[in-house]
N, C-alpha and C positions, 0 to 999 in steps of 0.2 A: 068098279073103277071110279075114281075119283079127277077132276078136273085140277090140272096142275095148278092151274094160277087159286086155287080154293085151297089144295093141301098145302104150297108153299109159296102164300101171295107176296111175302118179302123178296124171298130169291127170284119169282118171276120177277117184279117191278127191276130189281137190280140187274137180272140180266136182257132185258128188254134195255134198259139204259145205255150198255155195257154195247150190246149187239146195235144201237144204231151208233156208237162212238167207233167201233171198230169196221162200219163201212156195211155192214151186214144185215140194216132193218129191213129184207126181203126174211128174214126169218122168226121177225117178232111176231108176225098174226100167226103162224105155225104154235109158235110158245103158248099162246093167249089159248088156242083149239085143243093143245094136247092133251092127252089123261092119262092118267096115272096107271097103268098097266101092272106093275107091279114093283119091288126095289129091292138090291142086294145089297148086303155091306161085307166087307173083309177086314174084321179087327185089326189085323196083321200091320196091314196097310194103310190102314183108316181110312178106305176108300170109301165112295156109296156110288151104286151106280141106279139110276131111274131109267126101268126100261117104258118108253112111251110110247101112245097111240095116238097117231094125228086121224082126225078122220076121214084121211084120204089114203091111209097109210096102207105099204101089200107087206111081201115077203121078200120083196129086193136084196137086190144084193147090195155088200158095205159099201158107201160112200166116203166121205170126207167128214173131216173132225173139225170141228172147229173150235181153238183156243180165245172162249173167252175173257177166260182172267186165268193169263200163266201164271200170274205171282202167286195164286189160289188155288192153283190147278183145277179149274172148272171148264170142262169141253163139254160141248153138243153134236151128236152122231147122229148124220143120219145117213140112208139110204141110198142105194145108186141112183134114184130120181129127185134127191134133193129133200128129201123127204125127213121130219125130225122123227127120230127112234131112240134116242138117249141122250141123258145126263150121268157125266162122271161127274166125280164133284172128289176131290181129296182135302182131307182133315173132314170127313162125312160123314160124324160122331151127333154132331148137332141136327142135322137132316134126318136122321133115322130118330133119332131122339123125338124129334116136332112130330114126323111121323107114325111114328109108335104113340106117341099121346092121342093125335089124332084121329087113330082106328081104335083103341080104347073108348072114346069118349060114347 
């Protein structure tokens, strides 16, 4: 496992930005802590989803989504304790892309 803000330092900053704009900075040090657990993508769709581990993180049940960037479609899931467990990310061709180069290297 790799630390989000080290696999994808741009998307982190941007949505760290995005999440205190939208009323939400109780969920930036969550983003800053989480790892990179593992990621799917769906050609189909162009979706990519980043399933995450905060380090406080259990096996809760689903929470609330939160839309980041509608116009991008990028939400953060987490947990029924508030807890961050993913990133959807759509048009998430370029995410899997950064990320595939980066477990290459």
């Amino acid at each position: 496992m790799i630390a989000l803000k080290d696999a994808l330092p741009f998307l982190v900053l941007d949505l760290e930005s995005a999440l205190v704009r939208i009323g939400r900075g109780d969920m930036v040090e969550q983003l800053r802590k989480a790892t990179l657990h593992r990621w799917s993508y769906d050609e189909n769709a162009d979706a990519a989803y980043l399933h995450l581990r905060a380090p406080d993180a259990g096996d809760g049940d689903a929470g609330e989504v939160v839309s980041v960037y509608d116009e991008l479609g990028i939400n953060l899931d987490t947990d029924g304790q508030g807890r961050l467990i993913g990133l959807d990310i759509l048009g998430g061709r370029p995410i899997i892309a950064q990320l595939d180069a980066g477990t290459a290297a």
